[in-house]
C-alpha positions in Angstrom: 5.5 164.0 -2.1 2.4 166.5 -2.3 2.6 165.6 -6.2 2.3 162.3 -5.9 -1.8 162.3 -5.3 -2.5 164.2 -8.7 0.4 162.2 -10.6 -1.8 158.7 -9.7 -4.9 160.8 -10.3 -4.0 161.2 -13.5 -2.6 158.1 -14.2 -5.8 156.7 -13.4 -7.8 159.1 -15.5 -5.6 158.1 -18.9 -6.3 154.8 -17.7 -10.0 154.8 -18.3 -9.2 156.5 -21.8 -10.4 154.1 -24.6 -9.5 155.2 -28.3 -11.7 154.1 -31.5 -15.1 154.0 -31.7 -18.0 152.8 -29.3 -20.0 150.1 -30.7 -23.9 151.0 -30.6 -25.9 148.0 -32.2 -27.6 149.4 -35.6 -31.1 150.4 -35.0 -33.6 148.8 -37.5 -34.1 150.6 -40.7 -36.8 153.1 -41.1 -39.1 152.3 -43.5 -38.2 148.9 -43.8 -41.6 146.0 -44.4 -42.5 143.4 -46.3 -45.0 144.7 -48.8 -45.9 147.9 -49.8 -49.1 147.6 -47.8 -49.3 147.8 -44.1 -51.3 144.1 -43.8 -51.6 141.1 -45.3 -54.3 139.6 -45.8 -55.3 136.0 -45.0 -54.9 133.2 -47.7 -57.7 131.9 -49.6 -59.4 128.5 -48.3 -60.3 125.0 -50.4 -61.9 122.5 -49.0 -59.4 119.6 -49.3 -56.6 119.0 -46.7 -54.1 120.9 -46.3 -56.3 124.2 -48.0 -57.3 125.9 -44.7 -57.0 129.5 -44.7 -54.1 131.3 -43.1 -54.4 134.1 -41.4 -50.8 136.4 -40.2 -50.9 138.1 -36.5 -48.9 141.0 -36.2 -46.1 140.6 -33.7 -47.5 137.0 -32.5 -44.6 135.5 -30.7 -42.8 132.3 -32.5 -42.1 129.1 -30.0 -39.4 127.4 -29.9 -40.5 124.6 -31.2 -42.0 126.2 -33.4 -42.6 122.8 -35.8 -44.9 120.9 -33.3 -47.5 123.3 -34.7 -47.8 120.7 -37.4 -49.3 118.3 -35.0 -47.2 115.2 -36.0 -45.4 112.9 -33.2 -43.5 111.0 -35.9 -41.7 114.5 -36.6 -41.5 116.2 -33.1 -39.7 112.4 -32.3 -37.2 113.0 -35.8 -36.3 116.6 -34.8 -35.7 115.7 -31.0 -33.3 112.7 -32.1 -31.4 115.2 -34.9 -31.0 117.8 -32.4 -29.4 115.2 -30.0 -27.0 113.1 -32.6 -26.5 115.6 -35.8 -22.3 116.0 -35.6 -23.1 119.9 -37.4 -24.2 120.7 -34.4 -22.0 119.2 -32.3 -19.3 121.1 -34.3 -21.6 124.3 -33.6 -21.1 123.5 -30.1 -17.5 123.0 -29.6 -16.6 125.9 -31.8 -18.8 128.5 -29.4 -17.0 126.9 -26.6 -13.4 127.4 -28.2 -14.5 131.2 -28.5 -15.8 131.5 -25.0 -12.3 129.8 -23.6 -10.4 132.3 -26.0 -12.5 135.4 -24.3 -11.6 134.3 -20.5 -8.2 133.9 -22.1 -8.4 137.1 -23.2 -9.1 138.4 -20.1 -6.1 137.3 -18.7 -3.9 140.4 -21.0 -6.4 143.5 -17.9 -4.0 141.5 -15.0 -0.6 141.9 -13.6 1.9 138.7 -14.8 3.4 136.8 -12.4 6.1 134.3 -12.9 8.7 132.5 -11.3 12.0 131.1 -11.5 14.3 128.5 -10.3 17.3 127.1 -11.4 20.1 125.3 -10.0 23.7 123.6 -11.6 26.8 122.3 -10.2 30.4 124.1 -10.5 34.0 123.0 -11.1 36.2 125.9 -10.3 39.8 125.4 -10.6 43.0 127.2 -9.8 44.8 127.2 -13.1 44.3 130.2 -13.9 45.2 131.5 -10.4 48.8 129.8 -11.3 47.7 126.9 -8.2 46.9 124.0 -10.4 46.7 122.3 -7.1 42.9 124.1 -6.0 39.7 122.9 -7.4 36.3 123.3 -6.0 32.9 121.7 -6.9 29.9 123.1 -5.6 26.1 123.9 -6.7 24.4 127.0 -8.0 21.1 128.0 -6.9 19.2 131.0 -7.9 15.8 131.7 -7.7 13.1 134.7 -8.2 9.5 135.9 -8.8 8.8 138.4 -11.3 6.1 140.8 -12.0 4.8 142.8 -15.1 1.9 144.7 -15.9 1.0 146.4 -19.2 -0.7 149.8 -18.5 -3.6 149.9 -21.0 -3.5 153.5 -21.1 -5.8 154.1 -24.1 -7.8 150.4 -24.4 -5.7 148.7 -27.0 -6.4 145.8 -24.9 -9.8 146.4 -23.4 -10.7 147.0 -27.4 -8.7 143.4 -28.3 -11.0 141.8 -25.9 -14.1 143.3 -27.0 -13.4 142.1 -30.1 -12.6 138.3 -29.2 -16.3 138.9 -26.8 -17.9 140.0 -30.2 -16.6 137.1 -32.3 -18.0 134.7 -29.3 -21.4 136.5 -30.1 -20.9 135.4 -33.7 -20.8 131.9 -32.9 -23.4 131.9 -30.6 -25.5 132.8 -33.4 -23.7 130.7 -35.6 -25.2 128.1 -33.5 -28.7 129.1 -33.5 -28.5 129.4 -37.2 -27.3 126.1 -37.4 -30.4 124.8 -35.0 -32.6 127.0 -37.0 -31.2 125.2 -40.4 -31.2 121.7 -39.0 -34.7 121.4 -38.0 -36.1 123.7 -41.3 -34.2 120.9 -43.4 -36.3 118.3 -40.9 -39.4 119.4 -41.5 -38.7 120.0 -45.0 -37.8 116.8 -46.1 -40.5 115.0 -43.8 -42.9 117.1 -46.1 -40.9 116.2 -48.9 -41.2 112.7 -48.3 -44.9 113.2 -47.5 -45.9 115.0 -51.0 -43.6 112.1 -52.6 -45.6 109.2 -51.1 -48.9 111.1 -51.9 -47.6 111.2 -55.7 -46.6 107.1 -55.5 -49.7 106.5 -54.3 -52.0 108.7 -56.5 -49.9 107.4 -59.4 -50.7 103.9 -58.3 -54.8 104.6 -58.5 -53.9 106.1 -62.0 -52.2 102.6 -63.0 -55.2 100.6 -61.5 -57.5 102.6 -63.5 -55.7 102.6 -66.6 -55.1 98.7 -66.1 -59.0 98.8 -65.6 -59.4 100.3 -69.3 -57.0 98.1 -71.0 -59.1 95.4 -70.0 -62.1 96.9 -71.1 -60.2 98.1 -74.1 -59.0 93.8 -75.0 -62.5 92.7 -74.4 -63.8 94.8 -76.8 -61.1 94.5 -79.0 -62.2 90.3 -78.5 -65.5 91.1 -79.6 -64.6 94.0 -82.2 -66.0 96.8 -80.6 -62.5 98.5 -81.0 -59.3 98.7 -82.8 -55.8 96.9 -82.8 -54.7 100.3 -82.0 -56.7 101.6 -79.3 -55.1 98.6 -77.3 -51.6 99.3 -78.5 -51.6 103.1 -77.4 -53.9 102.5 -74.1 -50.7 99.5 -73.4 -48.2 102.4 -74.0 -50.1 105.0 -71.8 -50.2 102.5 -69.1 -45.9 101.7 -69.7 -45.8 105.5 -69.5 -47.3 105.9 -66.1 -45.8 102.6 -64.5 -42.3 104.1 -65.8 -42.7 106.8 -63.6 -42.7 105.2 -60.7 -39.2 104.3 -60.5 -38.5 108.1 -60.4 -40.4 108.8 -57.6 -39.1 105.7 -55.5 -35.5 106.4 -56.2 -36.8 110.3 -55.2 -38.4 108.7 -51.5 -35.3 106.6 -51.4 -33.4 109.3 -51.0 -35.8 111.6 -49.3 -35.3 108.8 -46.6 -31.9 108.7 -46.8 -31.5 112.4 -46.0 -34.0 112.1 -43.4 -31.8 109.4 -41.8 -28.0 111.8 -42.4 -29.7 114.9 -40.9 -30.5 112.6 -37.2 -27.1 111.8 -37.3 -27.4 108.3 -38.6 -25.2 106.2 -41.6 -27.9 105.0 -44.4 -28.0 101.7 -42.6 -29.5 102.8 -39.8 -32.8 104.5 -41.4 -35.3 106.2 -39.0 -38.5 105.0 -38.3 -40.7 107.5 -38.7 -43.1 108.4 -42.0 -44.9 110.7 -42.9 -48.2 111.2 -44.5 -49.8 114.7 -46.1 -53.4 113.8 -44.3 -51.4 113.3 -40.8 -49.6 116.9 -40.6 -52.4 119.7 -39.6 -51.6 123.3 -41.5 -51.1 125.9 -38.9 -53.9 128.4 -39.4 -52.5 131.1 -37.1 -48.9 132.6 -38.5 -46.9 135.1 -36.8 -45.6 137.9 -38.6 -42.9 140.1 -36.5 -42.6 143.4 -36.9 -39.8 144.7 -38.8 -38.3 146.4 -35.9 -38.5 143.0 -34.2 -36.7 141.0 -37.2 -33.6 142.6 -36.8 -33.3 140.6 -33.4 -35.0 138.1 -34.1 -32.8 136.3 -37.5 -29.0 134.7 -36.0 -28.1 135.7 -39.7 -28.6 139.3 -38.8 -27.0 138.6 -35.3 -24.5 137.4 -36.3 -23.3 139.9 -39.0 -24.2 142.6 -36.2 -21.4 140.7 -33.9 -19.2 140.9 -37.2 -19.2 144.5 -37.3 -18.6 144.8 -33.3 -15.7 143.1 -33.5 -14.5 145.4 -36.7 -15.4 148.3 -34.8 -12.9 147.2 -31.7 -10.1 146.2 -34.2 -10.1 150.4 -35.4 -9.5 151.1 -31.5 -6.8 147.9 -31.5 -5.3 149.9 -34.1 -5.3 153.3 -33.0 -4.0 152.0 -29.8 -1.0 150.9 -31.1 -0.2 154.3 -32.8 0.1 155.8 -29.3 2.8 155.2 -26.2 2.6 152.0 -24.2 3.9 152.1 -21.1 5.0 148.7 -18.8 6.1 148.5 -15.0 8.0 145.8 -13.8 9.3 144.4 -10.7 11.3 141.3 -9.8 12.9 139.8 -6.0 15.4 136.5 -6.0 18.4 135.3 -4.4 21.1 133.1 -5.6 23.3 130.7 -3.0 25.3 127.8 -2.7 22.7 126.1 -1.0 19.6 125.0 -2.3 18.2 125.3 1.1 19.3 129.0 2.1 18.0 130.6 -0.8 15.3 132.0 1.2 17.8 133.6 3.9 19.5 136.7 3.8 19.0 139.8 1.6 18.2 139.0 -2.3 18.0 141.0 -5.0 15.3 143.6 -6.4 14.6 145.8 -9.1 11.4 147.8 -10.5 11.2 149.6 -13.7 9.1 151.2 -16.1 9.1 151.0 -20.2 8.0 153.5 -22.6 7.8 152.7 -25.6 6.1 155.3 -28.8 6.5 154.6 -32.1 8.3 157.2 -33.9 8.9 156.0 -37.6 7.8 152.2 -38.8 7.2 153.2 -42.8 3.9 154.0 -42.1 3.2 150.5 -41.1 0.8 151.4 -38.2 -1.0 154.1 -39.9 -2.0 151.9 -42.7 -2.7 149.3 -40.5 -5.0 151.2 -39.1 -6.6 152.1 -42.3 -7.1 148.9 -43.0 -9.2 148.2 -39.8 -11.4 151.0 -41.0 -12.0 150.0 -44.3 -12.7 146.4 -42.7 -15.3 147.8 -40.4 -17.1 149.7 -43.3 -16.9 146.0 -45.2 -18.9 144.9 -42.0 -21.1 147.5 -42.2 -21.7 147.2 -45.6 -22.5 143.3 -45.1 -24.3 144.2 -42.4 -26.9 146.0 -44.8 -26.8 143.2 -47.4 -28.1 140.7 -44.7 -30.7 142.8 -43.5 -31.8 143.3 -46.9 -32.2 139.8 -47.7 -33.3 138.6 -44.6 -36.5 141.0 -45.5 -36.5 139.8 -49.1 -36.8 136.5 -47.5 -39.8 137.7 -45.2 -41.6 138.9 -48.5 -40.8 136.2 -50.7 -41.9 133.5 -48.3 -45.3 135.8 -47.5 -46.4 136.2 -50.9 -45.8 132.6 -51.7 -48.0 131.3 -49.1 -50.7 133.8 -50.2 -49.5 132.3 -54.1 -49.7 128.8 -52.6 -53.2 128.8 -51.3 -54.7 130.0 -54.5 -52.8 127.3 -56.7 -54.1 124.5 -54.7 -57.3 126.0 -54.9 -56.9 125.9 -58.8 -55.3 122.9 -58.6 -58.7 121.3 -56.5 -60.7 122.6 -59.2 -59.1 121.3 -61.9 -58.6 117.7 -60.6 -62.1 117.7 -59.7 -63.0 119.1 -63.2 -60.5 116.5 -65.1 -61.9 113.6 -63.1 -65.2 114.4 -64.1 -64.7 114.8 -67.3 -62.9 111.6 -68.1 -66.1 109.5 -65.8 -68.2 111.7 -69.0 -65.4 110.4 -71.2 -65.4 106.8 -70.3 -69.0 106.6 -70.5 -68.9 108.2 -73.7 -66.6 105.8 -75.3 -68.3 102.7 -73.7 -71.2 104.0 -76.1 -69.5 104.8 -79.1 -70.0 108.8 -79.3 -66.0 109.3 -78.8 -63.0 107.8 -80.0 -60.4 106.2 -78.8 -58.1 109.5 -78.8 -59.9 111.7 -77.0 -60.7 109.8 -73.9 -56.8 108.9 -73.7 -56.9 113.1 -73.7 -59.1 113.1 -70.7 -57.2 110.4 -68.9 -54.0 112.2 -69.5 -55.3 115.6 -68.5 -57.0 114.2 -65.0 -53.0 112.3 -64.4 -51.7 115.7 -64.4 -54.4 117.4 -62.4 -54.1 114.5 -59.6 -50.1 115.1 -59.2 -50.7 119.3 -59.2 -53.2 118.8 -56.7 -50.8 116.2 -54.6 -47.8 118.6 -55.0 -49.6 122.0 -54.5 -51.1 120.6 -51.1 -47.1 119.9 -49.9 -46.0 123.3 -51.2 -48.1 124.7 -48.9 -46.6 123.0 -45.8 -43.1 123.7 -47.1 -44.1 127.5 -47.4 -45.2 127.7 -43.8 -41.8 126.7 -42.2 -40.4 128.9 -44.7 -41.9 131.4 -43.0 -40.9 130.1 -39.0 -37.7 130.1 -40.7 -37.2 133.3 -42.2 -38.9 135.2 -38.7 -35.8 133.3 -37.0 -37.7 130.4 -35.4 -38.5 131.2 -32.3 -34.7 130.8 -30.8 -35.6 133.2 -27.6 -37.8 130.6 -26.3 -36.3 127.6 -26.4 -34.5 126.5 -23.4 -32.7 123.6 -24.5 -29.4 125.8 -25.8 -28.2 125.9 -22.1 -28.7 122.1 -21.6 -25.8 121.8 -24.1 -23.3 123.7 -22.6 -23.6 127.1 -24.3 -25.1 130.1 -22.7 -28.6 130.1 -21.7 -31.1 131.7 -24.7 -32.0 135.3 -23.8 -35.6 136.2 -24.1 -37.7 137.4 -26.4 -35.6 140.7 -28.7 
């Protein structure tokens, strides 16, 4: 009896054992940036919309909503109803729920089980085979009892399985920011998208109406021979040239719309109401740029793969675990009678016991199992890397086309301006006889092209700046709405 102190003492101290490894979140790489300088500078300015200069904060904090910086109701109204009605997210939703029932299932495997029985039949004996053919007896049979079993999880095999279900949960509460994070990136994308699009239509409808203008000028003085047959002809075929790209560009909106409509969770019938315009969204001047330390908590990607390689990490001690003795008490207590109703009277029957079970020989099964966890967890680790890498590839790529961005619309400016000039010289020119035909169509071809580079570089430039909410993770830690929804409330700021 004086034993029996140290024997539960050290029961309880292989009880706390846990085999495999510990799981310490990967630190952020040293060395790691975004350009082989320490800053980066601001972007160049044009005077046009859309051309302001950007300038990048170090470590600025990112909002969650991070698009109304754009200054446009019509698209803080689109995102609002997409975050509400999009079915991805919806899907996003339920799926971190299933894994947050599976971990308090999980949890269920650290408790004592506890089930009962009943049962209860009725009985013909007969005296046959007591040579009296003349006995019989019918009665009921009622047994009843409670058992009890608990797995000792002597070295964490199942402290280590739930770990690794609570890690997977992580990964799809990541999983759904990314998918918020993608969902409202595609938003605003398309809205600009549909912005640069009508901004083409409509500059390539004043191209028409001038070159319409021309071919009239160009018949009249074909009326009174102050031109050519064939001035006419190839000013007609300029003009059928522009107007034939105009279906392009509608079928291009058409669609632009159409997405716009699938990603607030509608069917095409049912198109949104709101447009968008280039000269309505404002250009955020001020743009965060996180430290690199800070990225690695800041993208879901990364997040995610880090909740990846947690849950490999457990599986190696799952593994180990089940190289090594498990050991399971038991107890049960019932009675069987006659009648139902006595079954709680009188003395019933007990028992307790204790299973060991070690593997001795399996083929080597166990071993290579548990290789295989290992190899699984340096997979993880591995894809671990690879998404860090890219997610700072992604950083850079998005940074130095914003800087690329501001100094092709400000070429872009020039040249339109340029091109426009120089076919009002042209024009002018022809009127009085000191050019022909073909090199004012030159000039009116050049300024087309200059007009739609100008349109299109201005909406690149928009598109670049979510790029770059996008790739610094978009604010997540701020928003508040994630708990609303039924999943866990968003911590604050990594």
């Amino acid at each position: 009896m004086r034993l029996r102190p140290f024997v539960l003492a050290g029961a309880l101290a292989l009880a706390s054992c846990t085999v495999g490894p510990n799981f310490f979140a990967p630190k952020a790489p040293a060395g790691a940036g975004y350009a082989p300088g320490k800053t980066v500078k601001p972007t160049v300015a044009t005077d046009v919309a859309g051309g302001a200069a950007q300038r990048f904060v170090a470590d600025k904090d990112i909002p969650g909503q991070w698009w109304t910086l754009f200054h446009s109701a019509p698209l803080d109204q689109l995102i609002t109803e997409a975050l509400k009605s999009n079915p991805t997210l919806d899907a996003a939703k339920a799926t971190l729920r299933q894994a947050q029932e599976n971990v308090a299932a999980q949890k269920g495997i650290l408790f004592p089980s506890l089930t009962g029985n009943l049962s209860t039949t009725r009985q013909k004996i007969s005296g046959a085979s007591q040579n009296n053919s003349h006995f019989s007896s019918i009665f009921n049979f009622s047994s009843g009892s409670l058992n009890i079993s608990y797995a000792l999880d002597l070295f964490g095999g199942a402290r280590r399985e739930l770990e690794s279900v609570e890690a997977q949960a992580r990964y799809q509460r990541f999983q759904l920011e990314a998918a918020y994070l993608t969902l409202t990136s595609n938003v605003v994308g398309a809205a600009v998208q549909e912005a640069s699009l009508r901004a083409q239509i409509a500059a390539t409808q004043d191209i028409i109406r001038a070159e319409r203008e021309q071919l009239t000028v160009l018949r009249r003085q074909l009326n009174l021979g102050g031109t050519s047959r064939a001035a006419v002809l190839a000013q007609e075929a300029t003009l059928s040239a522009t107007e034939a790209t105009l279906p392009s560009l509608d079928k291009q909106l058409a669609q632009q719309r159409i997405l716009l409509t699938a990603l607030a969770g509608r069917f095409p019938s049912q198109e949104v109401t709101q447009t968008f315009d280039l000269s309505k969204l404002h250009l955020p001047q001020v743009l965060p740029l996180s430290l690199p330390s800070r990225l690695v908590a800041q993208r879901p990607d990364i997040q995610a793969a880090q909740a990846q390689l947690h849950s490999a990490s457990a599986q190696v001690g799952v593994a180990t675990a089940a190289m090594l003795p498990q050991i399971s008490l038991s107890a049960s207590y019932g009675n069987s009678v006659t009648d139902i109703g006595k079954l709680l009277d009188g003395p019933g029957i007990w028992s307790l016991g204790a299973d060991l079970v070690q593997p001795i020989f399996k083929g080597g099964e166990l071993l290579h199992k548990k290789r295989a966890a290992v190899a699984a967890y340096q997979a993880a680790a591995a894809q671990y890397r690879s998404v860090v890498i890219a997610a700072f590839q992604n950083v850079a790529d998005t940074l130095r086309a914003l800087q690329s961005d501001a100094v092709a619309l400000a070429a872009q400016v020039t040249a339109e301006r340029s091109a426009r000039d120089n076919l009002a010289i042209a024009r002018i020119q022809y009127r009085d006889g000191a050019i022909n035909y073909a090199t004012l169509l030159n000039a009116e071809t050049t300024y087309q092209l200059a007009h739609i580079n100008r349109v299109t570089a201005q909406a690149t430039r928009f598109a670049d700046t979510a790029a770059l909410f996008q790739a610094l993770g978009g604010g997540w830690w701020n928003r508040t709405d994630v708990a609303a929804d039924g999943a866990q409330a968003a911590p604050k700021r990594p």
